[in-house]
N, C-alpha and C positions, 0 to 999 in steps of 0.2 A: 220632679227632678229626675227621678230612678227611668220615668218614661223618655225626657230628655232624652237623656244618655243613650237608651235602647234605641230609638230612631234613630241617632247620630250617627253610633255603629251598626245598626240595618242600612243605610245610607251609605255610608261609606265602603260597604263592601259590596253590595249591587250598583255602584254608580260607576266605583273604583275598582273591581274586580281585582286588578294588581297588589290591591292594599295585603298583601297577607299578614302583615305584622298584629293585624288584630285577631286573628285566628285561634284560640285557645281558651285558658280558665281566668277568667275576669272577677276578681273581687271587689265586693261591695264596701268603698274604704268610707262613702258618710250616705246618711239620708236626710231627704229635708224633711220627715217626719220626727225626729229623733230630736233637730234643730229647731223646731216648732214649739216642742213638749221642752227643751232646754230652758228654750226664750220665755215659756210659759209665766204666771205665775206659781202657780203651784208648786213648780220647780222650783222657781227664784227664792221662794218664800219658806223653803224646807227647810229643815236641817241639813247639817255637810253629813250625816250619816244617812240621810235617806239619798238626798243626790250622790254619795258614791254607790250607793247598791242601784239606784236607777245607771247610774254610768256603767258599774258590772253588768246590767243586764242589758244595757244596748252594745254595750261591747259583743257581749254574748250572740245578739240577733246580726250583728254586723258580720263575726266570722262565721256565721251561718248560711248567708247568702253570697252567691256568686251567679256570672252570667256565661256560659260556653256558649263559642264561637266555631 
């Protein structure tokens, strides 16, 4: 998904030159790894005190990453 996005927006601005509206600090608001590990069992199968601190801690790697344009 995360590659997705990055081509879409390399795309768009070498094809579109005009595009400036993408230009800047881009954050990472989901991933489909995250979404994977969600879906999981493991997951599914926890307690709600371990899926809130797995949630804490994808929360954590999500406002971590961003993409500049």
């Amino acid at each position: 998904m995360n590659q997705v996005l990055f081509y879409f927006l390399v795309y768009v601005q070498f094809i579109h030159p005009n595009s400036e509206r993408i230009i800047g600090k881009w954050d990472l608001i989901s991933s489909g790894t995250i979404e994977s590990i969600k879906n999981s069992d493991g997951y599914l199968l926890s307690d709600l005190k371990t899926q809130t601190l797995a949630n804490e801690m994808f929360q954590v790697a999500l406002d971590s990453v961003f993409y500049e344009f």
